[in-house]
C-alpha positions as CSV (number, residue, x, y, z in Angstrom):
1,X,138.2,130.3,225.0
2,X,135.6,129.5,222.0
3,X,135.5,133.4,221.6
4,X,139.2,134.0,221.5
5,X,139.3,131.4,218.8
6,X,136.1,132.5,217.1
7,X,137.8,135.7,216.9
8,X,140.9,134.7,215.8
9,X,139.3,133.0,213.5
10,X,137.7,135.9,212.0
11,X,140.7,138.0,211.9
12,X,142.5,135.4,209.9
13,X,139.8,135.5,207.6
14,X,139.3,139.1,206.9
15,X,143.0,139.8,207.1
16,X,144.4,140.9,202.7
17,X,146.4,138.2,201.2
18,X,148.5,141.2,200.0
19,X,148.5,145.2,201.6
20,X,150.2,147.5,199.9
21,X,151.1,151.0,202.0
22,X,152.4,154.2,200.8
23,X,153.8,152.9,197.6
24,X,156.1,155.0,195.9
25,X,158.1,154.0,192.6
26,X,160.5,156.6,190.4
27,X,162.2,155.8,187.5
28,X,164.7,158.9,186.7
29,X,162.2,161.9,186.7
30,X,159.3,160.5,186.4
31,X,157.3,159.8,189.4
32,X,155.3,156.5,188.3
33,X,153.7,155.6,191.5
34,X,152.9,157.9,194.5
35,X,151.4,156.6,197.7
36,X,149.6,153.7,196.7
37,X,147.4,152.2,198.9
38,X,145.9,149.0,197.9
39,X,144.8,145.9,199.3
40,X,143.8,142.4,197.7
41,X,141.2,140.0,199.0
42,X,141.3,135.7,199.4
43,X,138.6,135.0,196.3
44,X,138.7,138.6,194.7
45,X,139.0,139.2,191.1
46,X,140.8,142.8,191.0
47,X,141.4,145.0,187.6
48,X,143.8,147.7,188.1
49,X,142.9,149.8,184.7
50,X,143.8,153.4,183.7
51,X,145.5,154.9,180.8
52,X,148.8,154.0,179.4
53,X,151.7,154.2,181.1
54,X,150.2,154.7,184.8
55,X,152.6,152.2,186.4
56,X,149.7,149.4,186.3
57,X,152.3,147.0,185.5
58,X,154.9,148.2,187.8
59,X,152.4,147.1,190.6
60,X,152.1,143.6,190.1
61,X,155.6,143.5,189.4
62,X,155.8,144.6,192.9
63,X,153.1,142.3,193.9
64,X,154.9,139.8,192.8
65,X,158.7,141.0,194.3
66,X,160.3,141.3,190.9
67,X,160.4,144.8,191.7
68,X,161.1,146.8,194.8
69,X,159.3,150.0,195.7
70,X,161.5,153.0,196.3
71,X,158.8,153.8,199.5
72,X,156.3,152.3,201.1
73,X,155.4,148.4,203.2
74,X,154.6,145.5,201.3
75,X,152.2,142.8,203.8
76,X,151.7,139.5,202.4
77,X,149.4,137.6,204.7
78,X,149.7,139.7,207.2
79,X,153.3,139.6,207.0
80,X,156.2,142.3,206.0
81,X,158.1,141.8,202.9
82,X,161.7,142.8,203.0
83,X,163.5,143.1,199.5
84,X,162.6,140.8,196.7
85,X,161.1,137.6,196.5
86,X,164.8,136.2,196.0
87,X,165.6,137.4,199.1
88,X,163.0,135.4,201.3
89,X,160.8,133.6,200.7
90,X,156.5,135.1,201.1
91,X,154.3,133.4,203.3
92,X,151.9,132.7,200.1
93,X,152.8,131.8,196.0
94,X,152.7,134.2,193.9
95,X,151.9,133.2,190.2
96,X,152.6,135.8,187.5
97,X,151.0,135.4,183.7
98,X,153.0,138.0,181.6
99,X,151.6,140.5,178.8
100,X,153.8,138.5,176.3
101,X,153.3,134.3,177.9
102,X,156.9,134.4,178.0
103,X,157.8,131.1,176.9
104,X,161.1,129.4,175.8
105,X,160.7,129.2,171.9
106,X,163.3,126.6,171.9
107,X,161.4,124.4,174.5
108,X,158.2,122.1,173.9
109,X,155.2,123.1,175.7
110,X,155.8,120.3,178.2
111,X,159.2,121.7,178.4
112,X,157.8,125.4,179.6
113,X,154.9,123.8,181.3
114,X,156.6,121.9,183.8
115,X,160.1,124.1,183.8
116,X,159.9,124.6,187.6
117,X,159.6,121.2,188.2
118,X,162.0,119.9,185.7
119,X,164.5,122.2,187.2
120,X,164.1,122.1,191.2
121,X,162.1,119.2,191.9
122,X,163.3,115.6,192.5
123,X,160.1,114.1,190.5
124,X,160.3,111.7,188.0
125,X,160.0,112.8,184.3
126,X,156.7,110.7,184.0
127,X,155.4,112.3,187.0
128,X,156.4,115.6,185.8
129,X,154.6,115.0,182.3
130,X,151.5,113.6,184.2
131,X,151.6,116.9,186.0
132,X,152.0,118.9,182.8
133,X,149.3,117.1,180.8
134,X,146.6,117.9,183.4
135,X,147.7,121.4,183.7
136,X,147.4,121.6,180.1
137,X,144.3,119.8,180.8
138,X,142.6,122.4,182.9
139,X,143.2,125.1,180.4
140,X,141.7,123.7,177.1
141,X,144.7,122.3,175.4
142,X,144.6,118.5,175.8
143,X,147.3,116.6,173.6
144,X,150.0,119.5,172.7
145,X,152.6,119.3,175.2
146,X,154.8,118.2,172.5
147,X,154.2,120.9,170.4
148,X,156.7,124.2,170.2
149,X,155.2,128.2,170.8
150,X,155.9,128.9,167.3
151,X,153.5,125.7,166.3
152,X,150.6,127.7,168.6
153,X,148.4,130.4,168.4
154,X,148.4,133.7,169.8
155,X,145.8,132.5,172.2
156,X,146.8,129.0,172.9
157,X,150.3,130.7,173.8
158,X,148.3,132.6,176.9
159,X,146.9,129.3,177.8
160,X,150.6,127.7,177.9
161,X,151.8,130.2,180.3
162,X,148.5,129.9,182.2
163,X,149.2,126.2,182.8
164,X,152.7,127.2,183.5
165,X,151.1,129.6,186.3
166,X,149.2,127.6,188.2
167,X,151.4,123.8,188.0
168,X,152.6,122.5,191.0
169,X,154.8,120.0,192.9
170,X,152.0,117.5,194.7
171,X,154.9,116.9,197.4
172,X,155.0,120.5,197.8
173,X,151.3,121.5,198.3
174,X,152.3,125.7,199.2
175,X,153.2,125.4,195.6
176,X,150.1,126.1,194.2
177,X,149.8,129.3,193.8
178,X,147.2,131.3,196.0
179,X,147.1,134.6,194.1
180,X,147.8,134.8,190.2
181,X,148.8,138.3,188.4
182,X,147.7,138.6,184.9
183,X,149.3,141.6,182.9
184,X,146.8,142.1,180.3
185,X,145.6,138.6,178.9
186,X,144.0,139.4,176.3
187,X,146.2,142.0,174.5
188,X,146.1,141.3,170.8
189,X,143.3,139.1,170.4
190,X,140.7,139.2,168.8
191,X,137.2,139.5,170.2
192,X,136.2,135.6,170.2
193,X,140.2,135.0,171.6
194,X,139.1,137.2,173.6
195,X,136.1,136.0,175.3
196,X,137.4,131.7,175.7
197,X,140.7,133.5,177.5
198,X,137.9,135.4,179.9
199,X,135.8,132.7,180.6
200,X,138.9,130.4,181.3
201,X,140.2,132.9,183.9
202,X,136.9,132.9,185.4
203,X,136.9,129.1,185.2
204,X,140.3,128.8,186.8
205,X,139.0,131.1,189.8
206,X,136.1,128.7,190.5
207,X,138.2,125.7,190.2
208,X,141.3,124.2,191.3
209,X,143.8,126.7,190.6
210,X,143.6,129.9,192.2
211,X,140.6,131.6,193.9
212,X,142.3,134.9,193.3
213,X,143.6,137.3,191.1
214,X,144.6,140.5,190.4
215,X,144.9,141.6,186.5
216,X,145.5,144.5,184.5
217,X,143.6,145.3,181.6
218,X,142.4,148.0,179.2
219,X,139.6,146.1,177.3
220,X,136.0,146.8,178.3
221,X,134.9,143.1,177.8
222,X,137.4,141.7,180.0
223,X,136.6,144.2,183.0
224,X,133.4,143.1,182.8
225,X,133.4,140.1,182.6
226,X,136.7,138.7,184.4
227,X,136.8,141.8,187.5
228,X,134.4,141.7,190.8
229,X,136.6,144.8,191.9
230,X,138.1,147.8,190.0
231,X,140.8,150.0,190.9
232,X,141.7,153.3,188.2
233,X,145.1,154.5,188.4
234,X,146.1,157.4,187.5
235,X,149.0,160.0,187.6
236,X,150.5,157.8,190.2
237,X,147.5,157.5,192.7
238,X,144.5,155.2,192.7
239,X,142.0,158.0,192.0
240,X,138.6,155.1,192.5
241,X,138.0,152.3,193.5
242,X,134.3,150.5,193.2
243,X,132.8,147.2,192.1
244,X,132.6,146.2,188.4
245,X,128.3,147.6,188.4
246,X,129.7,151.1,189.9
247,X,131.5,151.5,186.3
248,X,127.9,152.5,184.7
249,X,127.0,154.9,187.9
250,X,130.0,157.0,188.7
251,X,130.4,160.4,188.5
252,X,134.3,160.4,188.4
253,X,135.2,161.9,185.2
254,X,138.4,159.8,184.8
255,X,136.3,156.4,184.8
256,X,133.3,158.5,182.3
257,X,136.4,159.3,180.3
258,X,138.2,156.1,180.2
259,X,135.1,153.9,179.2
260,X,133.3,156.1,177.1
261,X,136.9,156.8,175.4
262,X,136.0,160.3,174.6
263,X,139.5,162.3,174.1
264,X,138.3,165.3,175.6
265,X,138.1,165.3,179.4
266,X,140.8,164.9,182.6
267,X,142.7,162.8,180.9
268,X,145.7,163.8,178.6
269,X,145.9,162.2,175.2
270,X,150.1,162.1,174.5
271,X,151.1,162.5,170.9
């Protein structure tokens, strides 16, 4: 009996928060995804890099059942996803941090913070702001929840919609989120932006929030430092896969290419 559980255990343990099988995604002619085959780990940091317009973004947004694939299985702890996330409900949260933070420019920061809650739970509005000001808390902003996005920075905007991310109803404890999907964080900052948005994604991992992530990214620093796994997509495929000290070893010529940023090799500068 102890070694049935032990192994059940085990299984449980080892078993992807999310599988993705034989993922294919068109959009008119063009083939943007073709038999992807990926899977995502409890406590793994994953970047899914490659050039632009791969289809990196179309995978998290069907990570994250905003978008369905046209063929292929979806598992989500262990479990098959049919249709969008609309249609019912995943056996894990999902948390999405978009490209562009996303907020409502006609709501305060306390407003987009704690949206969710405001709108679908029965908590007080104290509670709610309680809630708000520790999210806000967590990421580095204490003291502007009544602030408006055009009042904040570029950076302090990703922060907002990282608090957004990762809040949750303490009546509802599956509401924190166990994986979080960031779609390139740290587009259009500059280099010390940069870094306190890394190190507070990093910081979020090891906390609280969310022990794992998967994120999209084309800057070298944030690979580095934010990834324990990368994945390179290209021309629809993930063409390699290896840990973040594999980068500075491989003989893939996509990966030499993409790094080094040389124009001449496998991959196609458009325009």
């Amino acid at each position: 009996m102890y070694e049935l559980e032990n192994e059940r255990q085990q299984n449980c343990v080892e078993e992807p928060l999310v599988e993705l099988k034989g993922i294919r995604k068109i959009f008119g002619s063009n083939r943007v995804l073709d038999d992807v085959n990926l899977s995502i780990n409890r406590g793994e940091a994953l970047a899914i890099i490659g050039p632009s317009g791969t289809g990196k973004s179309t995978i998290l947004r069907i990570i994250a059942g905003l978008l369905a694939p046209d063929q292929g299985d979806i598992y989500v702890a262990g479990q098959q996803r049919v249709g969008l996330i609309d249609d019912s409900p995943d056996p894990i949260r999902i948390g999405m941090v978009f490209q562009q933070a996303a907020l409502f420019d006609s709501l305060s920061v306390d407003e987009n913070v704690g949206f969710f809650l405001y709108q679908h739970s029965r908590l007080a509005r104290s509670e709610i702001r309680q809630l708000v000001d520790e999210a806000l808390e967590m990421v580095g902003l204490p003291g502007i929840a009544d602030r408006y996005p055009a009042e904040l920075s570029g950076g302090m905007r990703k922060r907002v919609s990282f608090a957004r991310a990762v809040i949750a109803n303490p009546e509802n404890p599956h509401d924190r989120p166990d994986l979080l999907l960031y779609d390139e964080p740290t587009a259009g900052l500059d280099p010390i932006a940069s870094t306190v948005i890394e190190d507070l994604i990093r910081e979020m991992q090891q906390g609280q929030a969310c022990s794992s992530y998967v994120m999209v990214t084309h800057q070298d620093s944030t690979i580095r430092r934010t990834a324990d796994r990368v994945s390179f997509l290209h021309q629809g495929k993930i063409q390699w896969s290896g840990s973040v000290a594999d980068i500075d070893e491989t003989d893939n010529a996509l990966v030499r290419q993409f790094f080094s940023g040389n124009v001449e090799g496998p991959i196609h500068v458009v325009g």
